[in-house]
BAFI-3210 file (N, C-alpha, C; in Angstrom, 3 decimals, decimal comma, padded with zeros to 6 digits):
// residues 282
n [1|2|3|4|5|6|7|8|9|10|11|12|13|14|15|16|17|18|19|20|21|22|23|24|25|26|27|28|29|30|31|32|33|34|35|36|37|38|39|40|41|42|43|44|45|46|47|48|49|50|51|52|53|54|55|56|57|58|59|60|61|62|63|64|65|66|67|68|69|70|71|72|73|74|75|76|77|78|79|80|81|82|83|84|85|86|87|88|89|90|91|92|93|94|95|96|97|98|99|100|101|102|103|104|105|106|107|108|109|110|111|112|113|114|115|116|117|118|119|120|121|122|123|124|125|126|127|128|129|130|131|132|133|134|135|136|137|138|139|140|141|142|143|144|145|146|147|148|149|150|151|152|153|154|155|156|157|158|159|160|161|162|163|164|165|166|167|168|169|170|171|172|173|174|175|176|177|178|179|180|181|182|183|184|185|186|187|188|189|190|191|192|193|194|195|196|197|198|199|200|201|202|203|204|205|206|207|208|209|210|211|212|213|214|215|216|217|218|219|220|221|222|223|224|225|226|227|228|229|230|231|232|233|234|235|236|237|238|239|240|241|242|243|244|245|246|247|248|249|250|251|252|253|254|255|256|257|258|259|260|261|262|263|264|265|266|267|268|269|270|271|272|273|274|275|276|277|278|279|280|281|282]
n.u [055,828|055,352|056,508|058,763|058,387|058,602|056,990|055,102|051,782|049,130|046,035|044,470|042,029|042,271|043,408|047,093|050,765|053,448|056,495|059,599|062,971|065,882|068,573|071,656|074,369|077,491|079,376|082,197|081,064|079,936|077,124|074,851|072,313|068,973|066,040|063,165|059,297|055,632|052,918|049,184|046,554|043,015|040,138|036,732|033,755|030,663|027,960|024,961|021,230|018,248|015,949|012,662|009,983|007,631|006,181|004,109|002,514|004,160|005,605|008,137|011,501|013,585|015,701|017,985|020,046|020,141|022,572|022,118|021,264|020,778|023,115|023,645|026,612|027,799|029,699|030,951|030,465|029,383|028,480|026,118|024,877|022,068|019,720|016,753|013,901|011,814|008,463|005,754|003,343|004,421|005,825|008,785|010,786|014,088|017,380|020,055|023,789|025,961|027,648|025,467|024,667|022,546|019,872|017,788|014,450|011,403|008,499|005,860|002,744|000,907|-001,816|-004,879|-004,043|-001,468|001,374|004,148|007,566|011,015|014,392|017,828|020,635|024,027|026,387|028,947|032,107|033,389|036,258|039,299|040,254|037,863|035,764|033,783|030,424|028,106|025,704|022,075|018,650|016,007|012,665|009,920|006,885|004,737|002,291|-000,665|-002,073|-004,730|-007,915|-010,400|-013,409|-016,168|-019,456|-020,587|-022,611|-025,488|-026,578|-029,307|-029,626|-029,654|-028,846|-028,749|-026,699|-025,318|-022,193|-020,642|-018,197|-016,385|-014,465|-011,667|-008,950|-011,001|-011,548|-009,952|-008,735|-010,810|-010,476|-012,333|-012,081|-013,715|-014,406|-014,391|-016,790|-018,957|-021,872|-022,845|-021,361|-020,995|-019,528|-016,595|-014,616|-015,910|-017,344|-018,828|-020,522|-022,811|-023,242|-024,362|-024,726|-024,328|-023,599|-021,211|-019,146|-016,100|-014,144|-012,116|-011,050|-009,309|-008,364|-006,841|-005,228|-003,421|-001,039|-000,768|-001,709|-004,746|-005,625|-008,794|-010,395|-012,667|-016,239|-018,890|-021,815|-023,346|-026,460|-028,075|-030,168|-033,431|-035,837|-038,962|-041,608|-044,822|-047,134|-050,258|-050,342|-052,565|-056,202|-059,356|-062,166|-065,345|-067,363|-066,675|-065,478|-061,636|-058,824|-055,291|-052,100|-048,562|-045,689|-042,254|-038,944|-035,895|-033,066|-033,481|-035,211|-035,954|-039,142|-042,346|-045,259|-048,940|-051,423|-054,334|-056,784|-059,982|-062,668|-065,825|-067,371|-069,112|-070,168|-071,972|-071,697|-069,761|-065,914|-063,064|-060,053|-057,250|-054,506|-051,523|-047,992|-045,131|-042,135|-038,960|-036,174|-036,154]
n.v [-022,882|-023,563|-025,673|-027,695|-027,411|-026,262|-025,810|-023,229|-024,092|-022,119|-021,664|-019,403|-018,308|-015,278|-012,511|-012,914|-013,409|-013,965|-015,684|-016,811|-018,813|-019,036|-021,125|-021,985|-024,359|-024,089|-025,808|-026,776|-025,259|-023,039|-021,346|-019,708|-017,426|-016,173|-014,151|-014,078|-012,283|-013,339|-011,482|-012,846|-011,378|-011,450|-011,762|-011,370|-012,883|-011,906|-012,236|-013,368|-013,082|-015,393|-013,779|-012,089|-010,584|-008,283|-007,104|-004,929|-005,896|-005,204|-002,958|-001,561|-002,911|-002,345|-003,700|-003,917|-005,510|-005,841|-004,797|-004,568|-006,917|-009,258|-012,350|-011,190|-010,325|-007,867|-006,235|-003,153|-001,467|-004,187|-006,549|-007,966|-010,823|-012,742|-015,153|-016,550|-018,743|-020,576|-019,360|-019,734|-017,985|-015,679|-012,681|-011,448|-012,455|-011,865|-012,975|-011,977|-011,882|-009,684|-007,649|-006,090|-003,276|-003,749|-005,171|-005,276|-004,682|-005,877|-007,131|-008,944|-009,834|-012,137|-013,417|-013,477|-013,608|-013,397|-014,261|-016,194|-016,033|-017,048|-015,694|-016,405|-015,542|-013,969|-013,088|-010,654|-009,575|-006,252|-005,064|-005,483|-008,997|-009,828|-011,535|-013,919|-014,558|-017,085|-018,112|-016,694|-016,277|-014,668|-014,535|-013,603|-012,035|-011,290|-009,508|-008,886|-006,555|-004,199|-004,542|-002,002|-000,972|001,748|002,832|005,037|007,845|009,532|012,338|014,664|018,424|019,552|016,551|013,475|011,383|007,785|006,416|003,508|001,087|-001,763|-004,516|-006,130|-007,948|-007,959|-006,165|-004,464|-000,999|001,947|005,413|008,180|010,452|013,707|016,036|019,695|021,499|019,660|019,681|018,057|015,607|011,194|009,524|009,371|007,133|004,144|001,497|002,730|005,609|008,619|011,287|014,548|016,877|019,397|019,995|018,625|016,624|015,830|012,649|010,131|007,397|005,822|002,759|000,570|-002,851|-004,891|-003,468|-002,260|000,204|001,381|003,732|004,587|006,971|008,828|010,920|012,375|012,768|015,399|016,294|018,862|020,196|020,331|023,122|024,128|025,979|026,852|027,926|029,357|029,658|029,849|029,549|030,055|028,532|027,510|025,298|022,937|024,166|024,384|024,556|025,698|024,692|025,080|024,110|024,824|023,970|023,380|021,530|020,252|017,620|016,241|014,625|014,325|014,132|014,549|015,708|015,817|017,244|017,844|019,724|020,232|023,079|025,962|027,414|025,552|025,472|026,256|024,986|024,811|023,973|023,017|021,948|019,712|019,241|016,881|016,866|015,333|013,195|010,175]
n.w [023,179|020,146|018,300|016,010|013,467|010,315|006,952|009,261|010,355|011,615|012,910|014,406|017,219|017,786|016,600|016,699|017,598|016,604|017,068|015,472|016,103|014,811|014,499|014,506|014,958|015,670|016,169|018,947|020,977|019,740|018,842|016,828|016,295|015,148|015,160|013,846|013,323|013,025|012,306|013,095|011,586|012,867|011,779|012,307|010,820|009,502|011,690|011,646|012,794|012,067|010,264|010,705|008,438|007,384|004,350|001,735|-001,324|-004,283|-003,606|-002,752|-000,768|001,475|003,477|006,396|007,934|011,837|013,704|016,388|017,833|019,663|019,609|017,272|014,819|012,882|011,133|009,927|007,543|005,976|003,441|001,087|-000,395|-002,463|-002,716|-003,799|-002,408|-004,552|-004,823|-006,643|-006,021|-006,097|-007,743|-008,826|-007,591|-007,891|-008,195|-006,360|-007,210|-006,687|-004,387|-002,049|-000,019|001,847|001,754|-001,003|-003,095|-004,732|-004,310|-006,023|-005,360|-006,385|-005,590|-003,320|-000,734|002,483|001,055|001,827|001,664|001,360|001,470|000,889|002,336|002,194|004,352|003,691|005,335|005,180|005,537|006,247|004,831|004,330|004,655|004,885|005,944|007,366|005,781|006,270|006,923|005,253|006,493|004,538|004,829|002,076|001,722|000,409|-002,243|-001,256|-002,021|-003,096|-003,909|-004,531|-004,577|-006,817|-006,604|-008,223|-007,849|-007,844|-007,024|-004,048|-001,924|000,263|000,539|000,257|000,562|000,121|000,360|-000,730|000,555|-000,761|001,257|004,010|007,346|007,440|008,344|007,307|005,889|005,366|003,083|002,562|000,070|001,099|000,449|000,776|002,491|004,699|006,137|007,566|010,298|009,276|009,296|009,487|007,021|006,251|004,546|005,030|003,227|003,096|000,087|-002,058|-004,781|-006,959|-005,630|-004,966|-003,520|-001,437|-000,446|001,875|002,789|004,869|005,315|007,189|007,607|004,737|002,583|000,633|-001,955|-003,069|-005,307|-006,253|-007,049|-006,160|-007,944|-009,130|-010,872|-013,192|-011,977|-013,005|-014,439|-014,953|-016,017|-016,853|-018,960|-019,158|-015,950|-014,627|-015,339|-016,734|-017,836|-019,806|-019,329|-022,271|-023,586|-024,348|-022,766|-023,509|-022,315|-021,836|-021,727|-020,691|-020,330|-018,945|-018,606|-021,739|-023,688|-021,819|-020,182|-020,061|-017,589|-017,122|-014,975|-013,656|-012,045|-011,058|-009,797|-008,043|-008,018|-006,070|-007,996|-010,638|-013,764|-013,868|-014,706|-013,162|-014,131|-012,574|-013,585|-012,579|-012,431|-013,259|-013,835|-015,865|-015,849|-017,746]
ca.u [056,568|054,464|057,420|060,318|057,986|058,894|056,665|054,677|050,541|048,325|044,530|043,970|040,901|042,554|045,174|048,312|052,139|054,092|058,094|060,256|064,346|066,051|069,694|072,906|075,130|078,722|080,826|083,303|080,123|079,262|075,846|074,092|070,642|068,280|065,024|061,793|058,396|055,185|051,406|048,242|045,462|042,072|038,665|035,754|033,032|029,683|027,209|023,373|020,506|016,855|014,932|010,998|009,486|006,194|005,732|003,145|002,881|004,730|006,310|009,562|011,593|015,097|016,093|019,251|020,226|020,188|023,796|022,657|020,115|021,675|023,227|023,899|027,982|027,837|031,258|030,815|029,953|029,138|027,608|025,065|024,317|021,286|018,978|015,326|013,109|010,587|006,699|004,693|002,235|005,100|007,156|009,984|012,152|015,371|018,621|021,524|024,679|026,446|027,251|024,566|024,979|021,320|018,882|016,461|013,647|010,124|007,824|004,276|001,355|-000,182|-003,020|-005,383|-003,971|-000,753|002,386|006,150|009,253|012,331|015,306|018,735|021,030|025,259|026,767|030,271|032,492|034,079|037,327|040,530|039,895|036,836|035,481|032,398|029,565|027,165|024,235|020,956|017,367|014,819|011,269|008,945|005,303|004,185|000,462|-001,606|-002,749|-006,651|-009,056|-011,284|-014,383|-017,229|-020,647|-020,533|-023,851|-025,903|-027,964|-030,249|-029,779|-029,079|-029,364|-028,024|-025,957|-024,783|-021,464|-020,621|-016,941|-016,629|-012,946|-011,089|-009,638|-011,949|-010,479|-009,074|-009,856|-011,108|-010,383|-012,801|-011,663|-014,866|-014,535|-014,757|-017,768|-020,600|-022,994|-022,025|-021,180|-021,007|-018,582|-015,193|-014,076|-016,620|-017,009|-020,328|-020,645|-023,900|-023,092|-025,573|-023,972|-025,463|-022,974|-020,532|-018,293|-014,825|-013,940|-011,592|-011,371|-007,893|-008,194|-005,648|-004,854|-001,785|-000,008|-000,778|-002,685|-004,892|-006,670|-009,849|-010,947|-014,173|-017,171|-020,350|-021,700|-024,456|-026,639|-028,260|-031,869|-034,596|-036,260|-039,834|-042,289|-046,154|-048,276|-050,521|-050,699|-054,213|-056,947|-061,213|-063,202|-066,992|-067,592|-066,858|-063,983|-060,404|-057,584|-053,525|-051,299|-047,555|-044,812|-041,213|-038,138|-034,633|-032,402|-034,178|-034,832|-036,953|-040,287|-043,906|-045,942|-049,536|-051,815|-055,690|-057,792|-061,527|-063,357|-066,955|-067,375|-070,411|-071,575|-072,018|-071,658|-067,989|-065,536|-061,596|-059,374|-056,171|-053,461|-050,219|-046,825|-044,037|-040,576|-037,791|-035,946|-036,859]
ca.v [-023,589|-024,458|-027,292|-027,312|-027,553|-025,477|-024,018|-023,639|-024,221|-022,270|-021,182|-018,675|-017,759|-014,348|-011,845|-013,199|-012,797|-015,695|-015,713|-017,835|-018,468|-020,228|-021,307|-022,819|-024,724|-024,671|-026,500|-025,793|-024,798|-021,998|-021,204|-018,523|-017,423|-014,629|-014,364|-013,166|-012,639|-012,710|-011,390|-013,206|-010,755|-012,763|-010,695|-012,068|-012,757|-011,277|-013,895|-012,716|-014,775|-015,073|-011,924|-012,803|-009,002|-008,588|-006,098|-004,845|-006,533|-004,110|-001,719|-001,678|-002,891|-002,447|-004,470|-003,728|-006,253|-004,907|-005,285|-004,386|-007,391|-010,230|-012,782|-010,698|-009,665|-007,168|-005,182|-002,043|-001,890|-005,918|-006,462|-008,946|-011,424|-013,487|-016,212|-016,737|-019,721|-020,131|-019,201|-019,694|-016,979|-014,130|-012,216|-010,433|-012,588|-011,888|-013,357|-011,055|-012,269|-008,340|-007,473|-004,909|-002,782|-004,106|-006,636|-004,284|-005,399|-005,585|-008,485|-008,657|-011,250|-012,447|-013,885|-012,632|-013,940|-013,206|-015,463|-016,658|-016,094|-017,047|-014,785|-016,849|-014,239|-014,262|-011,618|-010,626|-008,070|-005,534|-005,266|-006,811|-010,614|-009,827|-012,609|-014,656|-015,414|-018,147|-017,471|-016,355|-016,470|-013,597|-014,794|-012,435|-012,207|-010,384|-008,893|-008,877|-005,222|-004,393|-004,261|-001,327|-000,703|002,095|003,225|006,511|008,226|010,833|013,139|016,131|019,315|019,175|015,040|012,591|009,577|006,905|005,749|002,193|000,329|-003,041|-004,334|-007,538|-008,417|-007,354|-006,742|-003,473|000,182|003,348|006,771|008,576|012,369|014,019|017,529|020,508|021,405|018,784|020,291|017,214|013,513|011,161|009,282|008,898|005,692|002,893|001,315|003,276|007,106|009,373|012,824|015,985|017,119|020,168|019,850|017,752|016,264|014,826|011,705|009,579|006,508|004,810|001,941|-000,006|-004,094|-006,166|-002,207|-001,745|000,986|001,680|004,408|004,990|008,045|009,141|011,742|012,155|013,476|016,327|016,120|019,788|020,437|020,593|024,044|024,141|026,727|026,545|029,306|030,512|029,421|029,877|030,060|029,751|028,280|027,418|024,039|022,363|024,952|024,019|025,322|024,969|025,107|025,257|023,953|025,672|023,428|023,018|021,186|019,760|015,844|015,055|013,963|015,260|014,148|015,192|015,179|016,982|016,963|018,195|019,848|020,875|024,507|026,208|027,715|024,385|025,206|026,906|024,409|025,298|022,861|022,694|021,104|019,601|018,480|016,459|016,489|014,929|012,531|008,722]
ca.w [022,132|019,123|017,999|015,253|012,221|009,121|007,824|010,846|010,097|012,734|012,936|015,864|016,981|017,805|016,395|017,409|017,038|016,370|017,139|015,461|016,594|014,161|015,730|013,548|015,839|014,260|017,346|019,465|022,031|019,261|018,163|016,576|016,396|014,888|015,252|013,489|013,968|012,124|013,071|011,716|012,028|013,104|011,628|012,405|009,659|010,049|012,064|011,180|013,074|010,932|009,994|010,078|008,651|006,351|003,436|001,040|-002,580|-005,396|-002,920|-002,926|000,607|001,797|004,778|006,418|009,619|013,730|014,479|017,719|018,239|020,821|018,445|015,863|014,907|011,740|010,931|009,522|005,674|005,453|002,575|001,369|-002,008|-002,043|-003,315|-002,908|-002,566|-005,216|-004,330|-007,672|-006,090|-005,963|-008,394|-008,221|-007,039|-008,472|-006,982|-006,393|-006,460|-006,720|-003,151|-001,556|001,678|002,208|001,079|-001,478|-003,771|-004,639|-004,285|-005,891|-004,383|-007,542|-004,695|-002,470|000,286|002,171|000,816|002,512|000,680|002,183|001,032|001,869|002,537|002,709|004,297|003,822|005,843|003,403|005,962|005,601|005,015|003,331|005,384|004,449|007,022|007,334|005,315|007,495|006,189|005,553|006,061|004,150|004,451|001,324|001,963|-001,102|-002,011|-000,956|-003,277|-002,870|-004,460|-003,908|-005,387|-007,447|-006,439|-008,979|-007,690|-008,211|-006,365|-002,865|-001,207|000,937|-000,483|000,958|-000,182|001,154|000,237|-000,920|000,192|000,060|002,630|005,121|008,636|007,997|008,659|006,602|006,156|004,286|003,356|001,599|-000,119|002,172|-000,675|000,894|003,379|006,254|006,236|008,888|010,935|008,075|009,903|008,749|005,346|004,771|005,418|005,020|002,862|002,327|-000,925|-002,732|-005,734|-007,605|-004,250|-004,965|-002,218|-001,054|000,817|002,476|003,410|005,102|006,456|007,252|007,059|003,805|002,568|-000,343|-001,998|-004,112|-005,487|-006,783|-007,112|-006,040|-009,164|-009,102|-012,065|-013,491|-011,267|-014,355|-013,830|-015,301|-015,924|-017,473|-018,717|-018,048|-014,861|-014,211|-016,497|-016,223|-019,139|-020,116|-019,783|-023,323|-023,866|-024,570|-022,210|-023,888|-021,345|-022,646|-020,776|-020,843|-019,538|-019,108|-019,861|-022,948|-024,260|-020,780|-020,354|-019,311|-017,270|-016,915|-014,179|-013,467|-010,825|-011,189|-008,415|-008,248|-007,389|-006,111|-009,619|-011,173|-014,824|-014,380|-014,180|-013,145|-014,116|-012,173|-013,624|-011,698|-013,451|-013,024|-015,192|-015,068|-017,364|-017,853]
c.u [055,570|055,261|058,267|059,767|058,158|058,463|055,348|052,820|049,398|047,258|044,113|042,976|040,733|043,457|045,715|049,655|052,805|055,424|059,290|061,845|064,860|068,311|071,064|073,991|076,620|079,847|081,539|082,709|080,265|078,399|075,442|073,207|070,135|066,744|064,052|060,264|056,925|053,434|050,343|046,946|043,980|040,853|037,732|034,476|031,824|028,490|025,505|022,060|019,120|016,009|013,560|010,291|008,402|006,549|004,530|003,664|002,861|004,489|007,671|010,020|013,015|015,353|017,514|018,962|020,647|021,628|023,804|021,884|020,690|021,914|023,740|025,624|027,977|028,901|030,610|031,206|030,110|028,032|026,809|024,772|023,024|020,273|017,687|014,776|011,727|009,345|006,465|003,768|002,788|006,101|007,935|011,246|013,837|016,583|019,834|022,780|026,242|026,363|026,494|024,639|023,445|020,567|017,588|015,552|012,036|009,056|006,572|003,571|000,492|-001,841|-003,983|-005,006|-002,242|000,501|003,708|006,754|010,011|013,976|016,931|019,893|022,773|025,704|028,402|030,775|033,389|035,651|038,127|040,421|038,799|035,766|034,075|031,593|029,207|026,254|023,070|019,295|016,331|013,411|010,723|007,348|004,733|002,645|000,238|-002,429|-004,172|-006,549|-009,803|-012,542|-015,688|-017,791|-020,178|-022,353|-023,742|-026,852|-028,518|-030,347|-028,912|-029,617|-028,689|-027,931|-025,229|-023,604|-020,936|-019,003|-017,079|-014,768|-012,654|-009,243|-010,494|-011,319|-009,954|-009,715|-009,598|-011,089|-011,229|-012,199|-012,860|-014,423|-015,176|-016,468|-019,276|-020,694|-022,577|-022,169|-020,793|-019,380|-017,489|-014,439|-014,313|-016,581|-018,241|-019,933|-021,878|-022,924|-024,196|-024,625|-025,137|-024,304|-022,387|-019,522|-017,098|-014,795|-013,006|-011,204|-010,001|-008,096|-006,697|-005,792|-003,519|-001,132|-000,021|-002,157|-002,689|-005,634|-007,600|-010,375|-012,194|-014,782|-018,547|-020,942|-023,386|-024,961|-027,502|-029,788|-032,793|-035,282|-037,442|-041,068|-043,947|-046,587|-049,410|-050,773|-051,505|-055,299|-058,392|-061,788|-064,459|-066,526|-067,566|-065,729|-062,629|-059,872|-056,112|-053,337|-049,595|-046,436|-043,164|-040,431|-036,708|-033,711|-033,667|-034,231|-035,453|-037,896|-041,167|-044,697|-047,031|-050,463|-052,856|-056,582|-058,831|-061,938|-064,797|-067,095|-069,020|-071,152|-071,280|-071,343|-070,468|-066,821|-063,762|-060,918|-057,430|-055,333|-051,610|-048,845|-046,034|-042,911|-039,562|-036,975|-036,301|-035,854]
c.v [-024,324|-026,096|-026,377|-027,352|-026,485|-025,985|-024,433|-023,382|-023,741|-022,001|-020,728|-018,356|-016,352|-013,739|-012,212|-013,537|-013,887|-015,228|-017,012|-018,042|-019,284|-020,120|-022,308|-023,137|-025,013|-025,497|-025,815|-025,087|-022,758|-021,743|-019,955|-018,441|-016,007|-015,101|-013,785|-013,340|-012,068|-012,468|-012,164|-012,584|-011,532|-011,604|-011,583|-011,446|-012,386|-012,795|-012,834|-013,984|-014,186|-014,044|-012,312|-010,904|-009,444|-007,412|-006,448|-005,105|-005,079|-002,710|-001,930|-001,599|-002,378|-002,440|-004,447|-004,498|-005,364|-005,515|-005,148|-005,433|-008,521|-011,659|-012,648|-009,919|-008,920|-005,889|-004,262|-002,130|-003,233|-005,368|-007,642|-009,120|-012,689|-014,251|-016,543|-018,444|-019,708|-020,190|-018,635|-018,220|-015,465|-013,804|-011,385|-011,351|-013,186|-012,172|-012,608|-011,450|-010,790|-007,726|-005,813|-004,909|-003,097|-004,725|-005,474|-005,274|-004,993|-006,330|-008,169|-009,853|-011,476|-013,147|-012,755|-012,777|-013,587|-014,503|-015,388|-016,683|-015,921|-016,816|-015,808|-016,190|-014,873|-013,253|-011,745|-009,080|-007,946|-004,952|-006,334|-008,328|-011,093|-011,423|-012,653|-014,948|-016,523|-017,558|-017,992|-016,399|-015,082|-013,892|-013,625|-012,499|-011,180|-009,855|-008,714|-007,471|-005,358|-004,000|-003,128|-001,043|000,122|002,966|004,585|007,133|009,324|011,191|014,685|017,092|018,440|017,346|014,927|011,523|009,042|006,438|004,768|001,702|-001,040|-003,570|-005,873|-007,708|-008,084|-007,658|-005,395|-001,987|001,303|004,264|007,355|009,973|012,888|015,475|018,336|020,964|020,506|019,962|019,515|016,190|012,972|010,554|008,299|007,899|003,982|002,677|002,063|004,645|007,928|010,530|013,665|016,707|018,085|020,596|018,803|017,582|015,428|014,272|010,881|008,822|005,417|004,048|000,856|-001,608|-004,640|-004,984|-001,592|-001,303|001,243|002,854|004,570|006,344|008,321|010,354|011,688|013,065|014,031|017,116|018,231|019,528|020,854|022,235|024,044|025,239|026,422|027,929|028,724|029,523|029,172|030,408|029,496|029,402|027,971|026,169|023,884|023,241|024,206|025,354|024,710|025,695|024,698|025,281|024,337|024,925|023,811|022,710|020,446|017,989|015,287|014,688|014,564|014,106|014,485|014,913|016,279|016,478|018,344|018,520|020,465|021,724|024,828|026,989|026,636|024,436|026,055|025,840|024,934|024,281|023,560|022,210|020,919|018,850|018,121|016,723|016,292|013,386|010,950|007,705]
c.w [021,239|018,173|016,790|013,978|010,841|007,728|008,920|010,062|011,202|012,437|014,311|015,679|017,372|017,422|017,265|016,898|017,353|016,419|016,583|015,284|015,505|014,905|014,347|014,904|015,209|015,480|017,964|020,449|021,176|018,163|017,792|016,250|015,738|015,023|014,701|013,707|013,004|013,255|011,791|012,602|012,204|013,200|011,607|011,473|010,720|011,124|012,378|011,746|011,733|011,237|009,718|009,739|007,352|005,800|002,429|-000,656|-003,693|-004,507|-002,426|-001,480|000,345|003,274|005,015|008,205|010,661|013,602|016,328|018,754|018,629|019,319|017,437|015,786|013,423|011,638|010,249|007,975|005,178|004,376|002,015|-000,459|-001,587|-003,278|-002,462|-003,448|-003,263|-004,619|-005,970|-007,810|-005,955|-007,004|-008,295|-007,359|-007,787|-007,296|-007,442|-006,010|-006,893|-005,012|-003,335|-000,304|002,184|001,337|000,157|-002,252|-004,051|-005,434|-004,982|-005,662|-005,467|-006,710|-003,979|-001,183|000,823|002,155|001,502|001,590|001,783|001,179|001,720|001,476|002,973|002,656|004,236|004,585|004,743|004,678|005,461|006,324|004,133|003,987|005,324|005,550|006,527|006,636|006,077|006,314|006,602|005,310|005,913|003,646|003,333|001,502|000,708|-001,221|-002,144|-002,223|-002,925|-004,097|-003,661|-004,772|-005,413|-007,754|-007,293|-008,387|-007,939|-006,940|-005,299|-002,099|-000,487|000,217|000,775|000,263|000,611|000,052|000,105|-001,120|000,340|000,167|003,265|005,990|008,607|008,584|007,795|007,381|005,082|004,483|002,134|001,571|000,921|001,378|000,216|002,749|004,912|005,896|007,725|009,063|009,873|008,591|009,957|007,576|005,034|005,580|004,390|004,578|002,384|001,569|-001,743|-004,332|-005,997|-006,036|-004,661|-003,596|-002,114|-000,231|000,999|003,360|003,558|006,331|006,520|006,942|005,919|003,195|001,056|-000,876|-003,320|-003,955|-006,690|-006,951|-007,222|-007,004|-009,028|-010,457|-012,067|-012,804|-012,711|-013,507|-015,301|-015,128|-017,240|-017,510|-020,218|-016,881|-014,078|-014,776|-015,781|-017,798|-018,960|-019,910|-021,360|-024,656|-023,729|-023,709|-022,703|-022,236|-022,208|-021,597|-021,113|-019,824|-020,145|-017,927|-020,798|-022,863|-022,683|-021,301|-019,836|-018,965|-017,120|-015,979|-013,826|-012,355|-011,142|-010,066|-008,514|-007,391|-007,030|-007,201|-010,760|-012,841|-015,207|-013,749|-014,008|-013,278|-013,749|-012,122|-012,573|-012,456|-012,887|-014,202|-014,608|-016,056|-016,584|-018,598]
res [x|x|x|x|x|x|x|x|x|x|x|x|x|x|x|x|x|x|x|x|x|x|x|x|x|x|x|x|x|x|x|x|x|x|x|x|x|x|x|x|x|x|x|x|x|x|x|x|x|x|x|x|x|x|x|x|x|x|x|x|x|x|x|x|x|x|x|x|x|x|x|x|x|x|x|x|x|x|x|x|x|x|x|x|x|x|x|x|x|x|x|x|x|x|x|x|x|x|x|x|x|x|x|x|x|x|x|x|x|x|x|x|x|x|x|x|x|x|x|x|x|x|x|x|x|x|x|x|x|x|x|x|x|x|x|x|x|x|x|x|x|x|x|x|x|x|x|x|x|x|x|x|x|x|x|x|x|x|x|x|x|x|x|x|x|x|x|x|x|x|x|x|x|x|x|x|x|x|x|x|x|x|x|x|x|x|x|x|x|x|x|x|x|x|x|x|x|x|x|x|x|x|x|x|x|x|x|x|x|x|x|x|x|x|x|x|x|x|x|x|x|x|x|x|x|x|x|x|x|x|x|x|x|x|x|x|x|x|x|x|x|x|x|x|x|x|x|x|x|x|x|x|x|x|x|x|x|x|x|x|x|x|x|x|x|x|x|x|x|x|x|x|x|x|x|x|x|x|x|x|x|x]
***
């Protein structure tokens, strides 16, 4: 017996079916009665505890809550409007108040370092009642995208280069992937790696900290080998004689070198002069 009140005021904390008699007494020991009866359906709003998750700065997330994580009550297509807490050092944060079947977005880390945003989040179930939660909080560690930087070696013919990485943060770990093209490089897992390269070598180096991964691409750039020829090649004069010699290169626009060495032979008054050259640009 809830009492004689009309109209009757309840708040269950479960569907439940309410009966109510209503009775006219006309005398004479005769009464009459009918009775009706109403239901008040009882949906329970979503209840979401705090979400602590990290992403990488200007990559787009979409966070959708565990309904199955102790704590957590999420009806089937709840949906979600939200408001962030300002951080100076992050943009992107736009506040949605358009329900979404998940929390999307995409933060960037104007820092080098990584920053907190706290996302405060109200979910609603999209059943009948339409029933409002509590609003829950999404801490979000944004990571600040690496920096990469690495030397672009030139060389002549076949060498070895060293190409070394310059990253900040530091802390994380490389992948180098070097053209099938080089001769051998070494171990693609440090920030430096050894290549024998007998051409032009495309490269690539992924590095990745705090999950997020970056990449630089490059080329080890293999300049044209000078090819040089002299004639004659080998000549004999008199003492006090002139020898040309006539040098024949390419590519063009280098430089000469010249370089003689004198030797005294056993017939004194024939001398051979033996010249030696370098080229090569300057």
């Amino acid at each position: 017996m809830l009492g004689l009140n009309n109209p009757l005021i309840v708040s269950p904390d479960d569907t439940t079916l309410y009966t109510l008699e209503y009775v006219v007494d006309y005398g004479f020991g005769v009464s009459c009665s009918d009775t009706a009866q109403v239901l008040v359906n009882v949906f329970e709003a979503p209840v979401i505890e705090t979400i602590t998750t990290s992403i990488c700065s200007d990559i787009a997330f979409d966070i959708s809550p565990d309904g199955s994580l102790p704590g957590n009550y999420i009806p089937n297509n709840t949906t979600y409007t939200w408001t962030y807490v300002s951080n100076t050092s992050v943009n992107g944060l736009d506040d949605n108040a358009t329900p979404s079947p998940s929390i999307v977005g995409e933060l960037i880390n104007t820092s080098s370092i990584p920053q907190v945003v706290t996302a405060i989040v109200t979910p609603q179930s999209s059943v009948a009642g339409l029933c409002e939660g509590e609003p829950f909080n999404i801490n979000i560690t944004v990571n600040p995208t690496p920096v990469v930087s690495v030397n672009t070696p030139v060389v002549c013919d076949s060498a070895e280069v060293t190409l070394s990485a310059s990253v900040v943060p530091t802390g994380g770990t490389y992948s180098w992937l070097i053209d099938p093209v080089s001769i051998s490089y070494g171990d693609t897992t440090q920030a430096s790696i050894d290549v024998v390269t007998s051409t032009t070598t495309p490269f690539s180096l992924f590095y990745t900290v705090s999950g997020c991964t970056v990449q630089f691409d490059s080329t080890i750039i293999e300049i044209q080998q000078p090819v040089l020829s002299v004639s004659p090649v080998d000549t004999t004069i008199c003492a006090g004689e002139t020898a040309v010699f006539v040098a024949t290169a390419n590519p063009l626009n280098g430089s000469y070198v010249w370089s003689v060495a004198i030797h005294s032979l056993s017939v004194e008054n024939i001398l051979t002069i033996s010249p030696s050259l370098t080229y090569g640009n300057q």
